[in-house]
C-alpha positions in Angstrom: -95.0 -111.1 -111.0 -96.9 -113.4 -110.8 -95.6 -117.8 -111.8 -98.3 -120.0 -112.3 -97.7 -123.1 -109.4 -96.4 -126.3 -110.6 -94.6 -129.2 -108.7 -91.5 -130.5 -109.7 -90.0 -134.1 -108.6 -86.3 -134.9 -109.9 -85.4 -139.2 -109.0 -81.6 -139.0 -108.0 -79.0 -140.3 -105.8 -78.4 -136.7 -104.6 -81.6 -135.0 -104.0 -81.5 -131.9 -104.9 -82.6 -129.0 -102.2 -86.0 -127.5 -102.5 -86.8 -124.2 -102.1 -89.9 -123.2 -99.9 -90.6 -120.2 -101.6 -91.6 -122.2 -104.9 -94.3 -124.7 -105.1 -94.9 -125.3 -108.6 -97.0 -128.2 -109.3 -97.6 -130.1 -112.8 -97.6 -133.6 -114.7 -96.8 -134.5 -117.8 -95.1 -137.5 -120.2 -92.9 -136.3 -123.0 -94.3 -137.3 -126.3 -92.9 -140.4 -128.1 -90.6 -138.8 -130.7 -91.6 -141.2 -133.4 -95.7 -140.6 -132.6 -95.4 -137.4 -133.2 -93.5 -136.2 -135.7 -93.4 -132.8 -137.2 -93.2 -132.5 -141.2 -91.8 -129.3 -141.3 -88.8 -130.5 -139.3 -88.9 -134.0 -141.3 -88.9 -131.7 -144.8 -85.9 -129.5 -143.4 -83.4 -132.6 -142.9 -83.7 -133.0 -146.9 -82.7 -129.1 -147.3 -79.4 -127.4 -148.3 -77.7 -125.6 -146.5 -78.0 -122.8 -148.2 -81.9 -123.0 -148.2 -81.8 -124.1 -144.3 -80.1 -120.7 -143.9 -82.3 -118.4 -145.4 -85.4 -120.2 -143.5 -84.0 -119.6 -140.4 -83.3 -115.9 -141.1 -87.1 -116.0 -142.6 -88.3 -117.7 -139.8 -86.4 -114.8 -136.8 -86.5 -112.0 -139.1 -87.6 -109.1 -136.8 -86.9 -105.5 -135.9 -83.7 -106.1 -134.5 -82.4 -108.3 -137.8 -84.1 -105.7 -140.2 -81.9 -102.5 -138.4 -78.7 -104.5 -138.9 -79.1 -105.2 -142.5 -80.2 -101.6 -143.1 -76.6 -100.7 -140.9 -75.0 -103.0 -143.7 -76.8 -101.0 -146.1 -75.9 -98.1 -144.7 -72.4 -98.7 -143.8 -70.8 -101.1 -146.6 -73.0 -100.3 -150.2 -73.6 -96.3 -149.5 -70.4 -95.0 -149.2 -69.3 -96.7 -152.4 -72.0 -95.0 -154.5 -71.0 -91.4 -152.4 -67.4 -92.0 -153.0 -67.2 -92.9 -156.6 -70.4 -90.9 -157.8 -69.6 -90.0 -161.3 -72.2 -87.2 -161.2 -71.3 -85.6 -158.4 -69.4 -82.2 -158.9 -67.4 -82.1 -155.4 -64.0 -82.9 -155.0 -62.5 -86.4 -153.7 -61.3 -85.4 -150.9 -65.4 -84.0 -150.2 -66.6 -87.3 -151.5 -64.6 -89.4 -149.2 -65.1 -87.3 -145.6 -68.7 -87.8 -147.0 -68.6 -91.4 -147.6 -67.0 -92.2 -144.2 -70.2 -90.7 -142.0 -72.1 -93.6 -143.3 -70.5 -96.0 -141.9 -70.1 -94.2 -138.7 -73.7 -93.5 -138.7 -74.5 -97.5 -139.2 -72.6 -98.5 -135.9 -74.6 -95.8 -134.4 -77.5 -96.9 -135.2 -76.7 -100.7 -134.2 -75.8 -99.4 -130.7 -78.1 -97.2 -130.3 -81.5 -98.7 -131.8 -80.7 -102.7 -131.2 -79.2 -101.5 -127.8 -82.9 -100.2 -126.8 -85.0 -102.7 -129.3 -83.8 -106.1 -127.7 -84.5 -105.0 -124.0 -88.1 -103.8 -125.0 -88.7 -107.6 -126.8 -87.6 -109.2 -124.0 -89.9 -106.9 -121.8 -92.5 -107.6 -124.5 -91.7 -111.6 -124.2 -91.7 -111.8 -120.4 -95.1 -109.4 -120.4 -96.5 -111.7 -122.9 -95.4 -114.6 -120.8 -96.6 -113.4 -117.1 -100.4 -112.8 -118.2 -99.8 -108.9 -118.7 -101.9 -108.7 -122.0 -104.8 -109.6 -123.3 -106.2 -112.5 -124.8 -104.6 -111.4 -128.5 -101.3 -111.7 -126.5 -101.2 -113.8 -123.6 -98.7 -116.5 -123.4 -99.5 -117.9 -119.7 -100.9 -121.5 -121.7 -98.1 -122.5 -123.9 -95.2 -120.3 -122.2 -91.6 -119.7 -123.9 -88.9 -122.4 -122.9 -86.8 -119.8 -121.8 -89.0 -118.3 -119.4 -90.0 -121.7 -117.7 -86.2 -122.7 -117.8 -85.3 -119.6 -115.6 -88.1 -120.1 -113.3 -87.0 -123.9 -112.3 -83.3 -122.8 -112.7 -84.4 -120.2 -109.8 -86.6 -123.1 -107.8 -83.8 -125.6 -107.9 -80.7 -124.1 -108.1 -78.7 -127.1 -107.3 -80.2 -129.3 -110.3 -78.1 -130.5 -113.0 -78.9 -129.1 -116.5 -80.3 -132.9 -117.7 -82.8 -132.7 -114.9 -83.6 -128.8 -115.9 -84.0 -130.0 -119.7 -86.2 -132.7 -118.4 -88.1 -131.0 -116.3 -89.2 -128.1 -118.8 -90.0 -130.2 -121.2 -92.6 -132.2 -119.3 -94.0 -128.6 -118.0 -94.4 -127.8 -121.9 -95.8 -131.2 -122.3 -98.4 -130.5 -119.6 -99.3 -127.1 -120.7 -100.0 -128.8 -124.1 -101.9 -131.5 -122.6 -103.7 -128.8 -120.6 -104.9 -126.5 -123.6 -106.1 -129.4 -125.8 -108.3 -130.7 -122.9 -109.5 -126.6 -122.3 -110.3 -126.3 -126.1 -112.1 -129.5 -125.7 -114.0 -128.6 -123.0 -115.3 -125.2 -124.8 -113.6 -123.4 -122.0 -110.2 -121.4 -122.7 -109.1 -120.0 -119.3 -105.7 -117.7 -119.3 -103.8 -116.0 -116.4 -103.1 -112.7 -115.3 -100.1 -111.3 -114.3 -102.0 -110.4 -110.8 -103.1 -113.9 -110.6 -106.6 -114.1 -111.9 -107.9 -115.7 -114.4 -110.2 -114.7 -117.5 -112.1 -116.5 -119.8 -111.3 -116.2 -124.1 -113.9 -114.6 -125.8 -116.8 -117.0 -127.0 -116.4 -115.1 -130.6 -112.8 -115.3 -131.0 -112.8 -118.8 -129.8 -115.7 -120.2 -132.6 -113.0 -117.9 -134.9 -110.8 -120.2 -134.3 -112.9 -123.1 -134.7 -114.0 -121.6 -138.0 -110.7 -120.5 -139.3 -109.3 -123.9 -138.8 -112.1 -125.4 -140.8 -111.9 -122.6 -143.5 -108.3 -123.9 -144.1 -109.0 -126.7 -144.3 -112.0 -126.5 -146.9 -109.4 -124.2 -148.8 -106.9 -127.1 -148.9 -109.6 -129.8 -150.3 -110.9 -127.2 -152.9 -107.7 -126.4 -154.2 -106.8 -129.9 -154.4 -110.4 -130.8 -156.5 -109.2 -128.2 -158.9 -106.0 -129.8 -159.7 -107.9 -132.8 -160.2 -110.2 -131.9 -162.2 -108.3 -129.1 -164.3 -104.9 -130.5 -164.4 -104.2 -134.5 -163.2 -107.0 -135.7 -164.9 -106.6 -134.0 -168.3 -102.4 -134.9 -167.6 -103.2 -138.6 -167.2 -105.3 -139.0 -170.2 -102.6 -137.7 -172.5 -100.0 -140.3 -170.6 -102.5 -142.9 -170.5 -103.0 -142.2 -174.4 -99.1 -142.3 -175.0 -98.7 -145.5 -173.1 -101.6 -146.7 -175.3 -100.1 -145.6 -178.4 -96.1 -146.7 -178.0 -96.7 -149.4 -175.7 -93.5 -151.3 -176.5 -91.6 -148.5 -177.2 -92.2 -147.1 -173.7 -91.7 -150.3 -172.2 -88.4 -150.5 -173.6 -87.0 -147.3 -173.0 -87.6 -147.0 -169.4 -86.8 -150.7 -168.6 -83.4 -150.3 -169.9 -82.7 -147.6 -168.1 -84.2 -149.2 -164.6 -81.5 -151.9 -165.4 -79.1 -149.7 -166.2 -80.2 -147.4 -163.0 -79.6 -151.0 -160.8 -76.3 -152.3 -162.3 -74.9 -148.7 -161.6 -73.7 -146.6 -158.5 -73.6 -143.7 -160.0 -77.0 -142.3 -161.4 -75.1 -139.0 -163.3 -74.7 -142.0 -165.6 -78.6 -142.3 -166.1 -78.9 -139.0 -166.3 -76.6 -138.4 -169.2 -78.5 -141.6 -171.1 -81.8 -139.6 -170.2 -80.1 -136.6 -172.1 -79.2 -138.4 -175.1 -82.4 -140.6 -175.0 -84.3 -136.4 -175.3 -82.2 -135.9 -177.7 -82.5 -138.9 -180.0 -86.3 -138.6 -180.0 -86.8 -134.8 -180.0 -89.0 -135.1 -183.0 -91.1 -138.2 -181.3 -94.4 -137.9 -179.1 -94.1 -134.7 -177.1 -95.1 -136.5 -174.1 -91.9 -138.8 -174.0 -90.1 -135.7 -173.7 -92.4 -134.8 -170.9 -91.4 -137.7 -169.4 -88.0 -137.4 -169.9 -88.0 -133.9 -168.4 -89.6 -135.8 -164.9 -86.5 -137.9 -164.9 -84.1 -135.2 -165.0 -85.8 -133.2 -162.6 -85.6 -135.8 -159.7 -82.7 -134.6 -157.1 -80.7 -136.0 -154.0 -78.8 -134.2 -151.5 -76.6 -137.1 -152.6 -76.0 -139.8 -154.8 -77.5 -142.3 -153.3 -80.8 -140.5 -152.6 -80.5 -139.3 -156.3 -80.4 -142.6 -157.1 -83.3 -143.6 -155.2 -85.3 -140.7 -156.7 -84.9 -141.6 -159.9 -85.7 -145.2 -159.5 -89.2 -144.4 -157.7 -89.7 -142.3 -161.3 -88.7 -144.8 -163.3 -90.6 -148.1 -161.1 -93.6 -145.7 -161.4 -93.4 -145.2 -165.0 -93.7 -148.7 -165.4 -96.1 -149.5 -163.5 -98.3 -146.7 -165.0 -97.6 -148.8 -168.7 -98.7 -152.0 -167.3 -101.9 -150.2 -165.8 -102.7 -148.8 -169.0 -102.2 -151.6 -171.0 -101.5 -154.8 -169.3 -104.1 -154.6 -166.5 -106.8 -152.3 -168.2 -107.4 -153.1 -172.4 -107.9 -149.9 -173.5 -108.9 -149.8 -177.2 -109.4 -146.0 -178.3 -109.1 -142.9 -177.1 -113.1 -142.4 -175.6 -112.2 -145.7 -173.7 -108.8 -144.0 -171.9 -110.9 -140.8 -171.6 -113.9 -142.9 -169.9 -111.5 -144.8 -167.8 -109.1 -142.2 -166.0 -112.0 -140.1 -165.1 -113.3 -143.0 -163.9 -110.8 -144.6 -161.8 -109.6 -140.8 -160.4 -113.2 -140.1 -159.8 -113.6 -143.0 -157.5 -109.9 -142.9 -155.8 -109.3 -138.6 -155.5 -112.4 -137.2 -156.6 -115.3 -138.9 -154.1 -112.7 -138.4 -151.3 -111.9 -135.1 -151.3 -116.2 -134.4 -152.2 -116.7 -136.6 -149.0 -113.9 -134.6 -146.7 -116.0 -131.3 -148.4 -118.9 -132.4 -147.0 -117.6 -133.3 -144.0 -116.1 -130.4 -143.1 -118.7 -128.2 -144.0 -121.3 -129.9 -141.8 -118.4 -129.4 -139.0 -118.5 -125.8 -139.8 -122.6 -125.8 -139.7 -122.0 -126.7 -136.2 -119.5 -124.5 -134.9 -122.3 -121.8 -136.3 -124.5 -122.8 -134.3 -122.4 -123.0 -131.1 -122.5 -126.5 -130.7 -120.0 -128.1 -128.2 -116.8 -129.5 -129.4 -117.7 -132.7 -127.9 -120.7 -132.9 -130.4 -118.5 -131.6 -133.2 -115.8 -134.5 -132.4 -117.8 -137.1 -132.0 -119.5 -136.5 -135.2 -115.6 -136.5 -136.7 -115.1 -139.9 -134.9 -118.4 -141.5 -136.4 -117.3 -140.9 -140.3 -114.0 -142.3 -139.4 -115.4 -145.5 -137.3 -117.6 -145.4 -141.1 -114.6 -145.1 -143.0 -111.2 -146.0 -141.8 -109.5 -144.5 -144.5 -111.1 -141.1 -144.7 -108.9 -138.2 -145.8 -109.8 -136.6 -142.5 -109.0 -139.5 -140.6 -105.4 -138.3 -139.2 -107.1 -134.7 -138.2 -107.1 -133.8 -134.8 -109.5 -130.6 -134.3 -109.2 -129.7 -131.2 -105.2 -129.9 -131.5 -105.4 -127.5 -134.8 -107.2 -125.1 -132.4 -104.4 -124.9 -130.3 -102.0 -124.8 -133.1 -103.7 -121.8 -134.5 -104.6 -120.4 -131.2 -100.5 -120.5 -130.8 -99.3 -119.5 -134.1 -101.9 -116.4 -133.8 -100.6 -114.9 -130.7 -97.1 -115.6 -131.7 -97.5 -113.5 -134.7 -99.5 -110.7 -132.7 -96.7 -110.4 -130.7 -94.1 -110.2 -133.4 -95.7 -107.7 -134.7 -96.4 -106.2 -131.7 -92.4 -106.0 -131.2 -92.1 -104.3 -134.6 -94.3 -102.0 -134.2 -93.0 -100.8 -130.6 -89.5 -100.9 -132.2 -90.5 -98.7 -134.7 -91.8 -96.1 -132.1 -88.6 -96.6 -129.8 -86.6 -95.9 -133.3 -88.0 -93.1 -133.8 -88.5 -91.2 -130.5 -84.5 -92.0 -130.1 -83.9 -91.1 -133.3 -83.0 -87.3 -132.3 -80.4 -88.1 -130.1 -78.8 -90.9 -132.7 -78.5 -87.7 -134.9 -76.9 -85.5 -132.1 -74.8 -88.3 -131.6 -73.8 -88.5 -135.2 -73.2 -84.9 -135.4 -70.9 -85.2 -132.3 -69.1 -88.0 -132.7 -68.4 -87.7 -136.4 -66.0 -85.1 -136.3 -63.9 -86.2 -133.6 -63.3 -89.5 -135.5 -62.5 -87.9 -138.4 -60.0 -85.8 -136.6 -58.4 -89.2 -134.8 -58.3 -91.5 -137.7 -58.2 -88.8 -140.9 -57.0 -85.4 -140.1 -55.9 -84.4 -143.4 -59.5 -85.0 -144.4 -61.4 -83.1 -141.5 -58.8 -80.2 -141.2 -60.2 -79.7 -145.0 -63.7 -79.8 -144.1 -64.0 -78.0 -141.1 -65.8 -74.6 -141.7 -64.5 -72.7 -138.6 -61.0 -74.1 -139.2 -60.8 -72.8 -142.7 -61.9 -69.3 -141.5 -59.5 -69.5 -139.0 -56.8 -70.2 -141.5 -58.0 -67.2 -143.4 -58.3 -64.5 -141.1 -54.4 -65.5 -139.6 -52.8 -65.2 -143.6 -55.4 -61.6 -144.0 -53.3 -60.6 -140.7 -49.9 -61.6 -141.8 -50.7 -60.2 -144.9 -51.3 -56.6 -143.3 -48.2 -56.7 -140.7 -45.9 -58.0 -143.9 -47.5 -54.3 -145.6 
């Protein structure tokens, strides 16, 4: 098996002892936690629970977790419908020897599929890891954790776990570090297991380049849409409302903004929001709308509740000043003139200009133009325009995001799809077992119940009381 060589310098009172056999050699910072912040993890601090859960059974659900929950099936919801089957004909005693083989049948299957599943992912994971695969699978430029972990756990067996943690995480910085600069340089270079190298595909790498760019564009479309088919037209009508019940509106919400800041408990808004949609039910549709968006903001708690609320409310506010205060807006054709104005000059021309952008990037990458080129034609329009939409996006690191997600996914597919053949090459002897096993627990745990259903015993017990019955005559 082959490692890939890096060099690994620990700063302590008590050196620790290095191991000839080893020479591993890499460098590498650890990112500044606050530079680089992920939003996915950011979003999950506001989660449930509940929801944090469920994304974490989403986000490992494999072969292995989809064989237990069909052994819970199996095991805790069948026999119920087998044992109190109001259509079935057989006796109880029938139904419940029945009912008991599924739960029999369920450990089986745990021990006997899982027990064979997780060895072949972890064969699949340290295959993936070592360079075995191809290009769709290889892992050698942004290995696991785990598998770099053990490798400087075998090198320096005498380090403490703080230096280990440290030390894998600057080898995970570095390989990082490494595949940006590779994907910047045109020039994708993984390992093999017998310690050669090969180059990525020039066609799957401009995929990538593409694909990134595609999703990119699909993003900023989507987005143009909503302007033009649903912000815009939704703005008008508030705009118009705001026009129409200026003082109402202005009253309304600034009571309860002072009612929201003399307060520590913003139920109590809440329940004035409630009565306020009640009291003017038969008023402007729109304040109901707008009573709705109130009573829709949520905290894990009250005082983000309360700060929710109170970013509605400041906004609603400031949207009647805008409208009315700060723009004169006279009629209806003047509202409708000025919002598709103002949101084609501040979302419209923006996204248009990111379009445009990105499809001259994409223009490039089909005519197999360096990434250099294509960066540096990113950086101009930014130097142009500091506050271009595109201005925070980082190309060449989206690349290796994909490039990541990509083989990650073939290989968890890869896993299934493996465990689905081990399933069901085993699956002959998990039914021997069954048969095997089945009637021997019955006979420990409920003889009454398998001395009624075995076969052979029952003809036993019939041919002895046809004898007795001839001697007695």
């Amino acid at each position: 098996m082959k490692v890939e060589n890096v060099k690994l310098g620990i700063n302590n009172s008590n050196p620790v002892k290095q191991q000839r056999a080893y020479k591993y050699s890499f460098t590498g910072t650890i990112p500044n936690k606050a530079a680089n912040l992920n939003m996915k993890e950011e979003i999950k601090t506001f989660m449930p629970p509940i929801i944090k859960g469920m994304k974490k059974v989403s986000d490992n659900m494999g072969e292995v977790q989809n064989i237990l929950i069909n052994a819970i099936g199996t095991g805790l919801v069948a026999p119920i419908f087998i044992k109190w089957n109001p259509l079935s004909k057989t006796d109880e005693d029938t139904r419940t020897y029945s009912a008991w083989r599924q739960p029999v049948s369920a450990v089986l299957a745990i021990v006997t599929q899982v027990g064979v599943t997780i060895p072949f992912n972890r064969m699949i994971d340290r295959l993936a890891n070592n360079g075995y695969y191809d290009e769709n699978y290889n892992k050698t430029l942004f290995q696991d954790k785990s598998y770099i972990e053990k490798i400087i756990k075998h090198q320096y067996p005498y380090a403490t776990k703080n230096q280990i943690s440290q030390m894998v995480k600057q080898k995970m910085t570095a390989q990082q570090d490494n595949l940006i600069r590779m994907i910047k340089e045109d020039k994708i270079v993984m390992n093999k297991d017998n310690g050669q190298t090969f180059e990525m595909s020039e066609k799957n790498y401009r995929k990538l380049q593409e694909d990134v760019i595609d999703s990119k564009l699909a993003d900023a479309n989507a987005e143009l849409k909503k302007c033009n088919e649903i912000t815009i037209p939704k703005k008008i009508q508030r705009a118009e409302y705001y026009r129409n019940n200026t003082q109402e509106a202005r009253e309304i919400f600034q009571k309860l903004s002072d009612k929201l800041n003399g307060t520590s408990a913003p139920s109590e808004v809440r329940k004035e929001v409630k009565n306020l949609k009640k009291l003017h039910k038969n008023k402007d549709p729109e304040l109901i709308s707008i009573f709705n968006e109130i009573l829709e903001r949520r905290g894990n708690n009250t005082k983000d509740l309360k700060t929710a609320i109170k970013a509605k409310l400041d906004g609603i506010l400031r949207d009647i000043d805008f409208y009315t205060t700060e723009h004169t807006l006279t009629s209806k054709e003047e509202v409708v003139e000025f919002v598709k104005n103002w949101e084609t000059e501040k979302r419209i021309n923006p996204i248009n200009s990111e379009i445009n952008v990105l499809n001259k990037m994409k223009e490039m990458v089909t005519k197999k133009e360096s990434m250099s080129n294509i960066e540096n034609y990113l950086d101009s329009v930014i130097e142009q325009d500091k506050g271009h939409r595109l201005a925070k996006f980082k190309f060449s690191k989206e690349i290796s995001k994909l490039l990541q997600d990509r083989i990650k996914n073939n290989l968890k597919a890869h896993k299934q799809l493996t465990g689905l053949r081990v399933s069901l090459l085993i699956l002959p002897l998990s039914c021997w077992l069954l048969n095997w096993t089945y009637p021997k627990f019955m006979d420990a745990v409920f003889p009454n119940l398998s001395n009624k259903k075995h076969p052979n015993e029952i003809k036993d017990l019939v041919n002895k009381a046809n004898k007795q019955t001839e001697v007695k005559s």
